[in-house]
N, C-alpha and C positions, 0 to 999 in steps of 0.2 A: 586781878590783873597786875604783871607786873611791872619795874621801872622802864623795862626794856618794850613791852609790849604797847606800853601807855607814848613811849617818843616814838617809836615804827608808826603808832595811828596817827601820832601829832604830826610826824614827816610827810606821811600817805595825805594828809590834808591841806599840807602848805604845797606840797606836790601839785596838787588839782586848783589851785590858784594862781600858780606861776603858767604863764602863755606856752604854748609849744616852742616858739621861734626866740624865747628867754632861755627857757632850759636849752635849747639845742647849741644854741649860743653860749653859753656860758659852761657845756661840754666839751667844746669844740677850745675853748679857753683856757680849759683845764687840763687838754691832753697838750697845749701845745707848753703850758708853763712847767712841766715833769719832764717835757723834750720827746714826746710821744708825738707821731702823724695821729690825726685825728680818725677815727673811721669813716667812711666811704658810705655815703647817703644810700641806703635802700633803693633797687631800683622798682619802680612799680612797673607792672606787667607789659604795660603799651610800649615802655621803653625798651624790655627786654628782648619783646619780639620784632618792632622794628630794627632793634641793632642786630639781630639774628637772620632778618630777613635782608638786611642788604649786605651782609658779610662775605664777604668771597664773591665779589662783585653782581649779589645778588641774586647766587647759585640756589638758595632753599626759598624766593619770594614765594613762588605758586604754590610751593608747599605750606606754606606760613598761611598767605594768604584763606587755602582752602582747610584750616583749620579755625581758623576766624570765621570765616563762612558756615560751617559746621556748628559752632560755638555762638551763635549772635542771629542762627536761620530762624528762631521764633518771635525775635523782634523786627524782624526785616518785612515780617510780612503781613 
């Protein structure tokens, strides 16, 4: 193994020890001290489709809607 391979694993480990909401933080830290915007939080699904579904004063809901219904009919029932 080499010097290089051996700090990547030793990184990969202090990695998995540091909290999520530390590392996000302290990226968030790091883009603002270079003078960079920080990146834009991931949005998770529920968010995407609600903000899709009221867009245009809510012209695509019953479409949105009935692909949720589609997507979620074997736990419904």
């Amino acid at each position: 193994m080499t010097e290089r391979e051996k700090a990547l694993r030793l990184l990969r480990a202090l990695r998995k020890r540091i909290s999520p909401e530390v590392l996000a933080r302290a990226q968030k830290a790091a883009f603002l001290q270079i003078g960079q915007t920080p990146p834009a939080e991931p949005e998770n699904e529920a968010s995407r489709l609600f903000k899709l579904a009221l867009a245009n004063g809510g012209a695509r809901r019953v479409e949105i809607l009935q692909q949720l219904e589609r997507k979620f009919r074997h736990k419904l029932n």
